[in-house]
C-alpha positions as CSV (number, residue, x, y, z in Angstrom):
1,X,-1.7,-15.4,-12.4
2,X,-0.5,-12.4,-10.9
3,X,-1.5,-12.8,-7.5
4,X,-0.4,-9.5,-5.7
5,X,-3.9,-7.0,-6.7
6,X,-6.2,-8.5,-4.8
7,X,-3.9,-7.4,-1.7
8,X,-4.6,-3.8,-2.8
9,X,-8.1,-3.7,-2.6
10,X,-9.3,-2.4,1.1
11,X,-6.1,0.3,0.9
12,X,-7.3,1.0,-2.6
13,X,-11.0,1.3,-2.0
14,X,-10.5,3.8,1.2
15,X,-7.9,6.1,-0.6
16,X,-10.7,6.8,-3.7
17,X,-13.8,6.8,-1.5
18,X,-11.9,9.5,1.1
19,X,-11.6,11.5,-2.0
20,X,-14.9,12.5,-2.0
21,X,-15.5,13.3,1.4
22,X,-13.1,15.7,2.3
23,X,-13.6,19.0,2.1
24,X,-11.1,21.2,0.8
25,X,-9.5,24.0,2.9
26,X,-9.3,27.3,2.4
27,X,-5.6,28.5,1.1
28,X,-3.8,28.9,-1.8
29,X,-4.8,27.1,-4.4
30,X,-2.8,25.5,-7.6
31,X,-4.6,25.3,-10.3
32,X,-5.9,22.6,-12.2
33,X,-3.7,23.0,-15.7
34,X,-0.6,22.9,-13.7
35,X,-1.5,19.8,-11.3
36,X,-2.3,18.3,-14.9
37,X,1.2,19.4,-16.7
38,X,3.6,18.5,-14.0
39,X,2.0,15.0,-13.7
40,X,2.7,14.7,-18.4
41,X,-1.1,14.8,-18.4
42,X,-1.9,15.0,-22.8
43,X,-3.7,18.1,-23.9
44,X,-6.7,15.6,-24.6
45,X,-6.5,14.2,-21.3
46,X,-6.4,17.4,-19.7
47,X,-10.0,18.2,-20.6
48,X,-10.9,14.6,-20.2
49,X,-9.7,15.3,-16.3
50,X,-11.6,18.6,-16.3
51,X,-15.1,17.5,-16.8
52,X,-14.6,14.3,-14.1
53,X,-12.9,11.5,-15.6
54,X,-10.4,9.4,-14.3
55,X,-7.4,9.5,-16.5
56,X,-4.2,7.3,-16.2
57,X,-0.8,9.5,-15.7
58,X,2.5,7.8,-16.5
59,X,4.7,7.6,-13.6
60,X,8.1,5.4,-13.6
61,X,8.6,1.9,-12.5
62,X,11.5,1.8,-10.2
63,X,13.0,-1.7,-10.9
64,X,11.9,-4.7,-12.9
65,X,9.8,-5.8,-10.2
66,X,7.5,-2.8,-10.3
67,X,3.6,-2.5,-11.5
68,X,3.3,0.6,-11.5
69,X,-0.5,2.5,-11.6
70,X,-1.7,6.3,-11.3
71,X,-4.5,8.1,-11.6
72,X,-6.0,11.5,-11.3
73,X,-9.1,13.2,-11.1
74,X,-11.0,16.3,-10.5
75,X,-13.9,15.5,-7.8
76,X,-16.3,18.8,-6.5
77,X,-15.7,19.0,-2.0
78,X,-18.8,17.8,-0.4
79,X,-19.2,16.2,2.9
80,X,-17.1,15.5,5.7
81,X,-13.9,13.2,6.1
82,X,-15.7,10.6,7.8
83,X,-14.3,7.8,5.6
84,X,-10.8,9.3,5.8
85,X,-11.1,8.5,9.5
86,X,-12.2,5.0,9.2
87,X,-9.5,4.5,6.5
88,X,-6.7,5.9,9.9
89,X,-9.0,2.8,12.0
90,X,-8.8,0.0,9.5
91,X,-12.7,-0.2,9.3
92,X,-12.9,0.1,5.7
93,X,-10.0,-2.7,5.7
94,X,-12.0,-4.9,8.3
95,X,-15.1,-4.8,6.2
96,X,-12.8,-6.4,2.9
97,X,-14.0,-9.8,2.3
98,X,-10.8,-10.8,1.3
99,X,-9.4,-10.0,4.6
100,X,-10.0,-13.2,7.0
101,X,-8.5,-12.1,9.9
102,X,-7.6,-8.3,10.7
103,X,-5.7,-6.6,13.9
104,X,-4.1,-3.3,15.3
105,X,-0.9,-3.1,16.2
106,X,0.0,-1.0,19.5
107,X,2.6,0.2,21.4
108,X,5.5,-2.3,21.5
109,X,3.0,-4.9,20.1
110,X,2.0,-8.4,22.1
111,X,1.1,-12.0,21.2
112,X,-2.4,-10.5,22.7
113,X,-2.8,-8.1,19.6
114,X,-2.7,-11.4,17.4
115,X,-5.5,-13.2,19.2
116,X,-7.2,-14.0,15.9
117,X,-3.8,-14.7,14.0
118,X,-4.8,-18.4,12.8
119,X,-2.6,-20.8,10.4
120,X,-4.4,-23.2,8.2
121,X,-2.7,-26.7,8.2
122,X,-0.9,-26.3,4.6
123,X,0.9,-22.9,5.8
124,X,1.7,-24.6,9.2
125,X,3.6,-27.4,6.9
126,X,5.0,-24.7,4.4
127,X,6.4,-22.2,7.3
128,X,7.6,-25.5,9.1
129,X,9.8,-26.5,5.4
130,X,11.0,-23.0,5.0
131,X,14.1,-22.5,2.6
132,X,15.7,-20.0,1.0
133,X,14.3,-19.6,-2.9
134,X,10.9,-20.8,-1.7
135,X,7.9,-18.9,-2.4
136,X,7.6,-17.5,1.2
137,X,8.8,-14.2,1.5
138,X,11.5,-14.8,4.8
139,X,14.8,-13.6,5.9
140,X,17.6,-15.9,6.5
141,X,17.0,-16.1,10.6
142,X,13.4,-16.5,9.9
143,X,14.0,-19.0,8.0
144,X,15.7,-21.0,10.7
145,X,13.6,-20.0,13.3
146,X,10.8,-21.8,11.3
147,X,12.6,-24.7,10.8
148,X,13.8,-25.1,14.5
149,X,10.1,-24.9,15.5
150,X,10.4,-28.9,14.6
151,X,6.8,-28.7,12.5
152,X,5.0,-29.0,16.1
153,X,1.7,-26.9,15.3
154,X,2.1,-24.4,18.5
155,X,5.2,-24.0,17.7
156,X,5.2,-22.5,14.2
157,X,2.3,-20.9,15.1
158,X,4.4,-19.0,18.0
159,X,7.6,-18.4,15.6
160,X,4.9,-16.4,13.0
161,X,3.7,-14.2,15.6
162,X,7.4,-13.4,16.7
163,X,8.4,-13.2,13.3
164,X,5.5,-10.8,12.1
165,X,5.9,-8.8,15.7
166,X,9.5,-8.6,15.2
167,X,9.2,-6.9,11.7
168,X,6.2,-4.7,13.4
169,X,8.9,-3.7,15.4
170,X,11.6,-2.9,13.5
171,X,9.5,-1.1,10.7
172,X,8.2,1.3,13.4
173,X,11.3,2.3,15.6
174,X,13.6,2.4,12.0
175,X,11.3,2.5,8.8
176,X,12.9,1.8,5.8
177,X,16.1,0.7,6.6
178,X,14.6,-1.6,9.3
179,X,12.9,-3.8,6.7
180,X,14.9,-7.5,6.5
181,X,15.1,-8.2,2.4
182,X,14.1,-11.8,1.6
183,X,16.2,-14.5,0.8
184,X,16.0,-16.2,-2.4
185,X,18.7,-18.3,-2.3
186,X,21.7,-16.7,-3.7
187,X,20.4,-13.5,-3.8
188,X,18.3,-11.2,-2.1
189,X,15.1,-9.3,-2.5
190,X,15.4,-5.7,-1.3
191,X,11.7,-4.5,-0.4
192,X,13.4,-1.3,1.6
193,X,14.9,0.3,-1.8
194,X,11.7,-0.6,-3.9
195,X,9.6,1.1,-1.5
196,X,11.7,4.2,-1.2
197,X,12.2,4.4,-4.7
198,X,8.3,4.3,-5.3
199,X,8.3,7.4,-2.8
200,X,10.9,9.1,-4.3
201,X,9.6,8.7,-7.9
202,X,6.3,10.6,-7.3
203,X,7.7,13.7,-7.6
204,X,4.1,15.5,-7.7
205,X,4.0,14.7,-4.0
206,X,7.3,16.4,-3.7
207,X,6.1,19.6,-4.9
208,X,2.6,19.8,-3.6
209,X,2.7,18.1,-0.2
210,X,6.4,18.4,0.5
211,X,5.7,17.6,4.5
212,X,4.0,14.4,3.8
213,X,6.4,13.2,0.9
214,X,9.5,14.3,3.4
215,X,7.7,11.9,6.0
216,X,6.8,8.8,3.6
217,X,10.4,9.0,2.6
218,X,12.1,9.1,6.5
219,X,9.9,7.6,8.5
220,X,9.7,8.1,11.6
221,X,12.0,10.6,11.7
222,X,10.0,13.3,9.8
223,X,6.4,12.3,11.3
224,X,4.5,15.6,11.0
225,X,3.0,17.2,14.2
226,X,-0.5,16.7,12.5
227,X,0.3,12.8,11.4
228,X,-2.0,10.2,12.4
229,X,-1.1,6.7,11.8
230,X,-2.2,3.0,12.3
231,X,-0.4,-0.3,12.1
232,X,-2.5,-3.5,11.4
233,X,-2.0,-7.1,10.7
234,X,-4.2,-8.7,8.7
235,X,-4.7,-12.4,6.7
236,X,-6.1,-12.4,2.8
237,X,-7.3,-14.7,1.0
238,X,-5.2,-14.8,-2.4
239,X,-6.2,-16.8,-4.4
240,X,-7.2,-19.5,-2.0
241,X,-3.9,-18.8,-0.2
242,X,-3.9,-17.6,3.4
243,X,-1.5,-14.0,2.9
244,X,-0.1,-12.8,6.1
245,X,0.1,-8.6,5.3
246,X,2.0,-6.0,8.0
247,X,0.1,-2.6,6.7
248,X,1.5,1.1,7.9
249,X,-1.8,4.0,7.2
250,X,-0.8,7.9,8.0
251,X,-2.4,10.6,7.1
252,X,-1.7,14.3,7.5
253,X,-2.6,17.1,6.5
254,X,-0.1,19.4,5.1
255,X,-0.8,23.2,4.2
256,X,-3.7,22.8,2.0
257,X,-3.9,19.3,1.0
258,X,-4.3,16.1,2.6
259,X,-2.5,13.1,1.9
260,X,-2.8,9.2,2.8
261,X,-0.1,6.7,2.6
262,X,-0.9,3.1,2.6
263,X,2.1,0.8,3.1
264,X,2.5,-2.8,3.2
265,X,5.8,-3.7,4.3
266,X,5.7,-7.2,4.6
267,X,3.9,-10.0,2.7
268,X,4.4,-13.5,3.4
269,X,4.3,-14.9,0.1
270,X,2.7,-14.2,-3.5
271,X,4.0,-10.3,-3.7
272,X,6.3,-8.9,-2.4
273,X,5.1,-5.3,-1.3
274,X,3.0,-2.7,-2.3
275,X,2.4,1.2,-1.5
276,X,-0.1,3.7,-2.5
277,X,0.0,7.1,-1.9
278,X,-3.0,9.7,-2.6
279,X,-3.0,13.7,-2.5
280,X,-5.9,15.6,-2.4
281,X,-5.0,19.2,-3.3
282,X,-7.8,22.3,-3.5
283,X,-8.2,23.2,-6.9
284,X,-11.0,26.1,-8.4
285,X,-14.5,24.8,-8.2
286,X,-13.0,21.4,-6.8
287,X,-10.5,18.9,-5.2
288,X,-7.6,17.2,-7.6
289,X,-6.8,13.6,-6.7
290,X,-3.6,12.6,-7.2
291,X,-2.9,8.8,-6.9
292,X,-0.3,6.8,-7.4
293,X,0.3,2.9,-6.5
294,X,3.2,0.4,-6.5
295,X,2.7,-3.5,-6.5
296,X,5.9,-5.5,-6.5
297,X,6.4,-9.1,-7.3
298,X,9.4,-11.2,-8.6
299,X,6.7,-12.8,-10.6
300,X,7.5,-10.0,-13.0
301,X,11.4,-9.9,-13.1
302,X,13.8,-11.3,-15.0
303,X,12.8,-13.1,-18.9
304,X,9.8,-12.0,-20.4
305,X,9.2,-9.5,-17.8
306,X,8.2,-6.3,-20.1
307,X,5.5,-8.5,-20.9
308,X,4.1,-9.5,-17.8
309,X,4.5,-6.2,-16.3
310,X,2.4,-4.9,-19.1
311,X,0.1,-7.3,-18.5
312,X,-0.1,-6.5,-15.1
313,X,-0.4,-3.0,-15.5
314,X,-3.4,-3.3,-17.2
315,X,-5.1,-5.7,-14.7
316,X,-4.6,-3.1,-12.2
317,X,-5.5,-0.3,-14.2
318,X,-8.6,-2.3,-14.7
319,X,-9.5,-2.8,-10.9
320,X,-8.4,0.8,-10.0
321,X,-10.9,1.8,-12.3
322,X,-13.9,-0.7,-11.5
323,X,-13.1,0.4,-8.1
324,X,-13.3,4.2,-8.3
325,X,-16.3,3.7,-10.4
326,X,-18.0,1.6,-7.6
327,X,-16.9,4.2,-4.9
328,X,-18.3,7.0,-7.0
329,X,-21.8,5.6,-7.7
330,X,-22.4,4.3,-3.8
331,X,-21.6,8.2,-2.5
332,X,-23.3,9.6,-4.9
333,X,-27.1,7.5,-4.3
């Protein structure tokens, strides 16, 4: 079915299990009740939050190709931010056994930082057949790059890295308005302004951790002088389908809180994109997690998409949740 969740998991896993291993610094402090009221949080829900639960808050979808998740939850400050670390390093990501095939991204980028990059006979054929509509997510000139590559196995292989190295590229010297929107074939699929509308609708962020939301929004023109960020590459396995994902992880620390961004800007094929964005704000006798997470797919759009997306929703409501719970009992033996 919907094949874009599994694509969430190592980003997903790292944000909840960092929760728990920061410890909260000393400053002023927001309190609980108002965390809870600017995100809608129900009176009900409010005490639910209190004594440690995870609760769903209702955040908007920002077009009809949105599923759209968030969560929050009050966790006590214990040990150090080890994990948080290996979330910036992409261990937690390498150690995903749906990723097949994981690298960083440096500098400029080189062929040399896709070593491992492989491409499995029926990809080679569907890269070399590329056409707009199809269910690879290309631009236009990638799209004729592929099919110039004359279906000679070196070849396409070479025009992927390029094509992957060249979005790198872009993505890091101009951010969103570097992203190329995937053709469709008579129409266009703008990942930029689905990603900066999923920014801009977690207004929480805004208010809280207005240095990191400022930077998520305008990157890289707002990086923060305290930002740390990674780029990888990395192949999952969806659904028996090789995924080539180009992942963007910063993290920063800004007044009081911490936050984490985790950003996949480009997907070959099954979804389209996907960000989630965590803040970890010092609250009395705790930390408050604030989490929210965009997945977007065309699989959703269009007739009969209400239902889908609420099917959708609850899917990844579901993992979020099997996840967190599965984080929460491992740090906690």
């Amino acid at each position: 079915m919907l094949r874009y969740a599994v694509g969430m998991r190592g980003a997903l896993m790292a944000l909840l299990a960092a929760s728990f291993l920061w410890v909260a610094p000393v400053g002023a402090q927001p309190s609980p009740e108002a965390i809870l009221a600017d995100l809608k949080i129900s009176e009900a829900d409010k005490q639910r939050v209190l004594k440690g639960e995870l609760v769903s808050a209702v955040i908007p979808e920002v077009s009809e190709r949105d599923l759209s998740n968030s969560f929050v939850f009050l966790v006590k400050a214990t040990t150090p931010e080890e994990l948080a670390k290996q979330l910036v390093e992409g261990k937690l990501t390498a150690n995903d056994p749906q990723v097949k095939s994981f690298g960083v991204l440096r500098g400029e980028g080189s062929p040399a930082d896709m070593s491992l990059l492989t491409l499995p006979e029926a990809q080679e054929k569907a890269f070399a057949k590329a056409k707009r509509g199809s269910a690879l997510n290309l631009a236009a000139s990638e799209i004729t790059a592929f099919n110039a590559a004359g279906g000679e196995r070196a070849a396409v292989l070479r025009t992927l890295q390029e094509v992957l190295l060249g979005r790198y590229r872009a993505y890091r010297d101009g951010g969103l308005t570097s992203i190329a929107p995937y053709e469709r074939g008579g129409s266009i699929t703008d990942v930029s302004g689905d990603l900066r509308k999923a920014t801009e609708s977690f207004t929480v962020m805004k208010k809280y951790l207005p240095a990191f939301h400022a930077m998520v929004l305008d990157y890289p023109k707002a990086m923060a002088p305290n930002a740390r960020e990674r780029f990888f590459w990395a192949i999952y396995d969806v659904n028996g389908t090789p995924t080539y994902v180009l992942t963007h992880v910063m993290t920063v620390n800004d007044g009081a809180g911490r936050a984490f961004v985790t950003r996949q800007y480009y997907v070959s094929q099954g979804y389209n994109a996907e960000q989630a964005e965590g803040g970890f704000l010092p609250v009395q006798g705790g930390t408050m997690v604030i989490y929210a997470a965009h997945a977007f797919t065309d699989q959703v759009a269009g007739m009969g998409g209400s239902m889908k997306r609420g099917i959708g929703r609850r899917v990844m409501a579901e993992k979020l949740r099997e996840m967190f719970e599965a984080n929460r009992k491992r740090i906690e033996r």
